[in-house]
C-alpha positions as CSV (number, residue, x, y, z in Angstrom):
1,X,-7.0,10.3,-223.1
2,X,-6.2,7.3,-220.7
3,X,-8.1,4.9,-220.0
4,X,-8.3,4.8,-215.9
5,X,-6.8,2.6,-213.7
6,X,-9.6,1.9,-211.2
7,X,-13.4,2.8,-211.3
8,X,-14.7,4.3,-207.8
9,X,-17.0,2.1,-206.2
10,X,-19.0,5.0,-205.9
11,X,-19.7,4.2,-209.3
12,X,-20.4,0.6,-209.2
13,X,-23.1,1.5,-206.5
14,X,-25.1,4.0,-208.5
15,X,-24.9,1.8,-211.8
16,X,-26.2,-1.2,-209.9
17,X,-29.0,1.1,-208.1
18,X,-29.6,2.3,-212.0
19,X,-29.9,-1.1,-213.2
20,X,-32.2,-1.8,-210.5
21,X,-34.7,0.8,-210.9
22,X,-34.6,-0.1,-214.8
23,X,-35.8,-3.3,-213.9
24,X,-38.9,-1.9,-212.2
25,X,-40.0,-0.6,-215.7
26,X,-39.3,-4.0,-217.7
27,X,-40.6,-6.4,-215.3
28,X,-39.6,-10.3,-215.6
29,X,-36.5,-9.7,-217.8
30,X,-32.8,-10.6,-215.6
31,X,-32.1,-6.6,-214.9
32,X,-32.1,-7.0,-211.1
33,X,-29.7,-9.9,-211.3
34,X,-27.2,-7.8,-213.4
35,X,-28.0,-5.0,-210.8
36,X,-26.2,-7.6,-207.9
37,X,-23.9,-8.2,-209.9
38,X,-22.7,-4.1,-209.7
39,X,-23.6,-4.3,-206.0
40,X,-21.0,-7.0,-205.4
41,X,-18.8,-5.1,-207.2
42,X,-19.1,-2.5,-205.5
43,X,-19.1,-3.9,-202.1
44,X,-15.6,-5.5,-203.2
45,X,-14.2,-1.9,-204.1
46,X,-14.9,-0.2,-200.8
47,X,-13.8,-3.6,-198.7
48,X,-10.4,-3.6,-201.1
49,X,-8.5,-1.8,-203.5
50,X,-8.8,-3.5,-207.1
51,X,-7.5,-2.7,-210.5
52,X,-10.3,-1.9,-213.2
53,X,-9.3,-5.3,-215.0
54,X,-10.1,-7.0,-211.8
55,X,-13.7,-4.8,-211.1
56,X,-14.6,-6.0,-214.5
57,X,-13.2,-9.5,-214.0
58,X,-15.3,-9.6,-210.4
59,X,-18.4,-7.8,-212.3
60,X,-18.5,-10.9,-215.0
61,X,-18.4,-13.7,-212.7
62,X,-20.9,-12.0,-210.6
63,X,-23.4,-11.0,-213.9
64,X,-22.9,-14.9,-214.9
65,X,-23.3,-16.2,-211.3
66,X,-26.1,-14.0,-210.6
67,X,-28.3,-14.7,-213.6
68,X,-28.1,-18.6,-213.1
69,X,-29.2,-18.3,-209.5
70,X,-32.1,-16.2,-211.0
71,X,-32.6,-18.8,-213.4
72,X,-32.5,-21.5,-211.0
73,X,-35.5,-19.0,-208.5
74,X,-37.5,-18.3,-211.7
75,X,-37.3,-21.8,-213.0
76,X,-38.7,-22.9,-209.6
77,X,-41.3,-20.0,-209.1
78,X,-43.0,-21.0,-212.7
79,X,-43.3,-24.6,-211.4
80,X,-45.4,-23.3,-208.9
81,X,-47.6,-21.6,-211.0
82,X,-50.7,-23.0,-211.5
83,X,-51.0,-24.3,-214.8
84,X,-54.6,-23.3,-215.7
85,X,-53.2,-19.6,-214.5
86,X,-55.0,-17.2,-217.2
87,X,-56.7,-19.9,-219.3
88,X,-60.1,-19.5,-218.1
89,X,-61.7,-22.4,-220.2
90,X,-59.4,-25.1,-218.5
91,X,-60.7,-23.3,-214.9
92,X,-64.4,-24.3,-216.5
93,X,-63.3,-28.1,-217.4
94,X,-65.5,-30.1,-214.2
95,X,-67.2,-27.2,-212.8
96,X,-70.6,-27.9,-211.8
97,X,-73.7,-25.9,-212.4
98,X,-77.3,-25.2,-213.7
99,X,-79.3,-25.3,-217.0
100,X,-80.6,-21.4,-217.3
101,X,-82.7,-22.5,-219.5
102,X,-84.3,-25.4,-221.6
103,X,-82.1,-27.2,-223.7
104,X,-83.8,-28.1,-226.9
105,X,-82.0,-29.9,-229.9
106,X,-78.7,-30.0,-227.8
107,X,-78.3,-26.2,-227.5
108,X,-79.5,-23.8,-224.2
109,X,-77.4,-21.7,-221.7
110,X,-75.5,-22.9,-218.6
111,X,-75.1,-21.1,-215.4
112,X,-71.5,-21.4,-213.7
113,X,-70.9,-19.5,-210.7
114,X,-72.7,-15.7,-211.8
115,X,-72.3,-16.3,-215.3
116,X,-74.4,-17.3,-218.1
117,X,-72.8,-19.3,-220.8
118,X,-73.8,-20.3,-224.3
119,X,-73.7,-24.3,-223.9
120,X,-74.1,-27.6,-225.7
121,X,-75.3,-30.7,-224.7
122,X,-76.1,-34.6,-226.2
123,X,-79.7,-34.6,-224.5
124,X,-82.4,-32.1,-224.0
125,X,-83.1,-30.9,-220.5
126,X,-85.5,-28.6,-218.4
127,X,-84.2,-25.0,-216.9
128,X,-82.5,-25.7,-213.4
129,X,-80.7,-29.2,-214.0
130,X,-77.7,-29.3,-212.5
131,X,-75.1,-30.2,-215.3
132,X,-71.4,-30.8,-215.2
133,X,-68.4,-29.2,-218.0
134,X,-67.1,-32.0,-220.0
135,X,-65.0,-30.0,-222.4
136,X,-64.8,-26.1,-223.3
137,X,-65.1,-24.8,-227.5
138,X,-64.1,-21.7,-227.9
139,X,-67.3,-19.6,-226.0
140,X,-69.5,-22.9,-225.5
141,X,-69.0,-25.1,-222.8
142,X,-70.0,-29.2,-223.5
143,X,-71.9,-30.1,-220.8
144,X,-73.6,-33.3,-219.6
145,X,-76.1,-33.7,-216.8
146,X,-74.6,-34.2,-213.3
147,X,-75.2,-37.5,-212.3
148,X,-75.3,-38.3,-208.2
149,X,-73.1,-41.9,-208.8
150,X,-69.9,-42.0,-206.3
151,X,-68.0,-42.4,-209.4
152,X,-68.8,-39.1,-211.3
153,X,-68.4,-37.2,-207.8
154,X,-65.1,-38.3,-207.3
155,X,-63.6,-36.7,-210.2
């Protein structure tokens, strides 16, 4: 058996089209940039005739040239990202709302947005004060009450 001389670019095209439609079933991973690669591959065969040493040597450059440019987009898409993104308690961290009901011996419920919280606080305090999230332990938010000084506001 020999090994050929030249791989059609025929080829090239449905391998990167392959690798492409992989990547839609293992999102996030560098698949689609591997998939370019074989797409410039096999734009080069049908623009030229190449050896198969010289589809392979186009294929490597273009796999590592292709993956640091998605590097490079990823890096700078997850800077955007906002860093509280999924972590739900950070979100709560400053948000304002309402006792939903007494507080007695530091302990009563909190009402941020629709939702009732378990909740802690260094004072007692009647149903309806309006309280502010200091801090967030594991299901029960530390809470203070909200205070109408300039100083607390601006934060």
């Amino acid at each position: 058996m020999q090994i050929p001389s030249t791989i059609s670019p025929w080829v090239w095209a449905v391998l990167a089209v392959a690798i492409a439609i992989l990547e839609l079933h293992t999102p996030g991973s560098y698949l689609i940039w591997i998939a370019c690669a074989a797409a410039i591959t096999a734009l080069a065969g049908f623009l030229t005739i190449i050896s198969l040493s010289g589809q392979l040597t186009i294929f490597a450059v273009s796999c590592v040239a292709s993956c640091l440019i998605g590097f490079f987009i990823y890096r700078h898409f997850s800077a955007l990202r906002s860093p509280t993104l999924n972590v739900r308690d950070l979100e709560l961290v400053g948000a304002i709302g309402t006792s939903a009901g007494p507080f007695r011996n530091g302990q009563g419920k909190a009402r941020i947005g629709d939702t009732v919280w378990l909740a802690e606080a260094s004072d007692d305090m009647p149903a309806g004060t309006p309280i502010v999230v200091n801090a967030v332990r594991g299901t029960t938010l530390l809470v203070t009450r909200k205070t109408n000084d300039k100083r607390a506001s601006a934060k």
